[in-house]
C-alpha positions, 0 to 999 in steps of 0.5 A: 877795663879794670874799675868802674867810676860815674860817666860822663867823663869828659875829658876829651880822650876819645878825641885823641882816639879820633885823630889817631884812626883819623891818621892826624897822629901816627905812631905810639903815645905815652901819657899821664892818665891810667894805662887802662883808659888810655889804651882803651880811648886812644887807639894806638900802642904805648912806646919806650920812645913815644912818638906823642904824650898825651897829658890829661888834667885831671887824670884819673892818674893823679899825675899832674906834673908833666914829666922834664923829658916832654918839656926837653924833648917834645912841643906842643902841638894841640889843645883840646877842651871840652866845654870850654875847659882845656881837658888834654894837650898833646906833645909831638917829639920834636925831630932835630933838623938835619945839617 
């Protein structure tokens, strides 16, 4: 990992992680927090089409508007909070029925 910053860092990102390795998500991710500790934390691969985002508050990022095509494209399919706190949600695309 590029940089060093203080730990703890509670954020929840190695929850993500878990539920990847777990196989709860599967697929490729996208997200708001820096590509280093994404890629470390979150198990997977980033994808052009990704089939999660992973929208952190309070990313190391900065980015804190959750980009139009998760809000066009994705729902919203779990919280995860740290101490109380809500720290992550995960959007899952959502797959249009077929006729």
């Amino acid at each position: 990992m590029e940089g060093v910053f203080g730990f703890p860092y509670r954020r929840g990102l190695e929850t993500v992680g878990a539920l990847f390795d777990s196989g709860q998500l599967r697929g490729t991710f996208d997200s708001n927090e820096r590509a280093a500790m994404a890629d470390y934390y979150f198990h997977s691969r980033r994808g052009s089409a990704p089939d999660y985002y992973i929208y952190v508050y309070r990313p190391l990022s900065l980015e804190r508007e959750l980009p139009a095509f998760v809000t066009e494209r994705y729902r919203r399919i779990r919280e995860i909070s740290v101490r109380g706190r809500k720290t992550i949600d995960i959007y899952a695309i959502s797959v249009p029925a077929h006729k």
